[in-house]
C-alpha positions as CSV (number, residue, x, y, z in Angstrom):
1,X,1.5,175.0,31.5
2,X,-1.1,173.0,29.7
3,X,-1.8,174.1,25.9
4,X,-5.6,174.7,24.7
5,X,-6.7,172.2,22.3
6,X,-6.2,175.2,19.6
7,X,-2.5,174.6,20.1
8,X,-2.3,171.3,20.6
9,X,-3.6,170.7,17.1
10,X,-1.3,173.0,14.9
11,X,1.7,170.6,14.8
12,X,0.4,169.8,11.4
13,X,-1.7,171.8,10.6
14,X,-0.1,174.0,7.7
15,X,-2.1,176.4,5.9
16,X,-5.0,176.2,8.0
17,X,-3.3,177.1,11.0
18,X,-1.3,179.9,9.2
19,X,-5.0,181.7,8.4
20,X,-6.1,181.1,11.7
21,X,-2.9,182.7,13.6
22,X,-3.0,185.4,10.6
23,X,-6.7,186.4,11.6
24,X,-5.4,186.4,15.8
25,X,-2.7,188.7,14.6
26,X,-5.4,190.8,12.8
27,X,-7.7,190.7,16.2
28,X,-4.6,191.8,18.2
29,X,-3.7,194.8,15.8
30,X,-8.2,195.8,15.7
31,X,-8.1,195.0,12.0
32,X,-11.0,192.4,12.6
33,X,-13.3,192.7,15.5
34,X,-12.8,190.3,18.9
35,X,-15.9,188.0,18.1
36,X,-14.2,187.7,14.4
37,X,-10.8,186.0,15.2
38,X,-12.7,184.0,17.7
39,X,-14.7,182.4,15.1
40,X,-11.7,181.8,13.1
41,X,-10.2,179.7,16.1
42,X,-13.3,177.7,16.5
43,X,-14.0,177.5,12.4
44,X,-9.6,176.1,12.6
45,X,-10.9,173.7,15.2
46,X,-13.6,172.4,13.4
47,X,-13.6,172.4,9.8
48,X,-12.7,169.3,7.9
49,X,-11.8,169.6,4.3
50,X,-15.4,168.7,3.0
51,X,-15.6,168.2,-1.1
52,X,-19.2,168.9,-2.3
53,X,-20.5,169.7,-6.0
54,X,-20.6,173.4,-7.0
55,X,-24.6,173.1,-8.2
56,X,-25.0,172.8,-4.2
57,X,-23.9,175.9,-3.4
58,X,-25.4,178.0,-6.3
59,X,-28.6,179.0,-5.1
60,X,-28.1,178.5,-1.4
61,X,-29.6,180.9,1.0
62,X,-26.7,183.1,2.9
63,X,-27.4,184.0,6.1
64,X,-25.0,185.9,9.3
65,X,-24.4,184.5,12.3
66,X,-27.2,187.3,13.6
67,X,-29.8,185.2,11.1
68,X,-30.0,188.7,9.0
69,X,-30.7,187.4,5.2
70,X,-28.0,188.5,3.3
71,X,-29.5,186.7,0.1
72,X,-28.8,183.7,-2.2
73,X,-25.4,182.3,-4.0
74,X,-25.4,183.6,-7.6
75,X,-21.6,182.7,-8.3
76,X,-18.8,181.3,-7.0
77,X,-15.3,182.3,-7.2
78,X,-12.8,179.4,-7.6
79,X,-9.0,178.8,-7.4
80,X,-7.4,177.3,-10.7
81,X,-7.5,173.3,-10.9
82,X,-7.2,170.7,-11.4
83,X,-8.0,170.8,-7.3
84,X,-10.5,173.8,-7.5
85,X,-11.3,175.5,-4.2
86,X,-13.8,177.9,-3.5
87,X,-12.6,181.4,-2.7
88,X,-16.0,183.9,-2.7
89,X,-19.4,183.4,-3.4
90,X,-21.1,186.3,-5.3
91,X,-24.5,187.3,-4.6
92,X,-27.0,190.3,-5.3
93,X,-28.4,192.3,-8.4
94,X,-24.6,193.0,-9.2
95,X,-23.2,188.9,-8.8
96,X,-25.9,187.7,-11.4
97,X,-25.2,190.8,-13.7
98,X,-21.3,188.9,-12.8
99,X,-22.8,185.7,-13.8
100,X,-24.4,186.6,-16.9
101,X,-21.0,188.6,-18.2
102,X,-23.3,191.4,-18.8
103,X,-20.9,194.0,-17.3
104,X,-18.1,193.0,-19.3
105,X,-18.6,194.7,-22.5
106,X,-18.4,197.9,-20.6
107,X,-16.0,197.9,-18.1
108,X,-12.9,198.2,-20.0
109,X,-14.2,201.8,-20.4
110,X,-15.6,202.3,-17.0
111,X,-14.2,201.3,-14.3
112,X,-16.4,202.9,-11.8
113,X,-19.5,200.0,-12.7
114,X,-19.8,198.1,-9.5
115,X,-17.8,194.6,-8.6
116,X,-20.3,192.3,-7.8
117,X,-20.7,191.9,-4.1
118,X,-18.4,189.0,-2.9
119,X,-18.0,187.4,0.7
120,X,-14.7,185.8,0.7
121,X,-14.9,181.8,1.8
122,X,-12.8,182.1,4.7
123,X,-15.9,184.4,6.0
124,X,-17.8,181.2,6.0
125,X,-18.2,179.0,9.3
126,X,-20.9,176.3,7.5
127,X,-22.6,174.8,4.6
128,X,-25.4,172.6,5.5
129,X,-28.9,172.0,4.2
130,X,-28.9,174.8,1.2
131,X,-27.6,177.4,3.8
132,X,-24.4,179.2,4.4
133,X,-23.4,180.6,7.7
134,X,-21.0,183.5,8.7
135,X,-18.8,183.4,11.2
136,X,-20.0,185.9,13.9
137,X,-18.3,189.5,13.8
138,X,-18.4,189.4,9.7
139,X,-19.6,192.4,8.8
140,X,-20.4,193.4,5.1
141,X,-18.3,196.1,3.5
142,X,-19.7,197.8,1.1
């Protein structure tokens, strides 16, 4: 039986491959759609670990798979350091009102004000030119 190239490369793979096989599972049980997990199998086959400056990303134009113009980077959520990774990007009326910390002050006492809209990074299949792509399938939850 010959192995797809998908398999072939998990040997080492580590946490990549660990998301990737988590997202299939997710596909198999209809947590994600079909056109999602296959995404996640080509983004595993594809993505390098690129390193690029935050300043690139704020600002960037975000865009589905469809083309439909979702809007433009406000913030970024990061992991702690010193080796920060990017975990969401924040856009909208309520990811600069995240930006600006103009929510905080109130939320303490009411916690019904709106999180700022968030697409998590693993929702991401490039970065290139000022513009970020989402995988296919991604669907906004609001």
């Amino acid at each position: 039986m010959t192995q797809s190239a998908f398999a072939r490369t998990t040997n080492n793979a580590g946490a990549a491959f660990a998301a990737a096989s988590q997202t299939l599972n997710y596909a198999h049980h209809g947590k994600v759609t079909a056109a999602y997990a296959r995404s996640a199998e080509w983004t595993f086959m594809s993505r390098t670990t690129a390193k690029f400056f935050i300043s690139d990303l704020l600002g960037s134009r975000i865009v589905t798979a469809e083309g439909k113009r979702l809007g433009h980077v406000l913030d970024i959520q990061l992991t702690s350091g010193p080796e920060y990774k990017v975990t969401a990007l924040m856009y909208g009326r309520s990811g600069l009102f995240h930006r600006l910390h103009l929510l905080n002050p109130f939320r303490k006492g009411n916690p019904s004000l709106p999180e700022p809209d968030a697409i998590p990074w693993d929702a991401v299949v490039s970065f290139e030119h000022r513009i970020v792509k989402l995988k296919s399938g991604f669907e906004i939850r609001k």
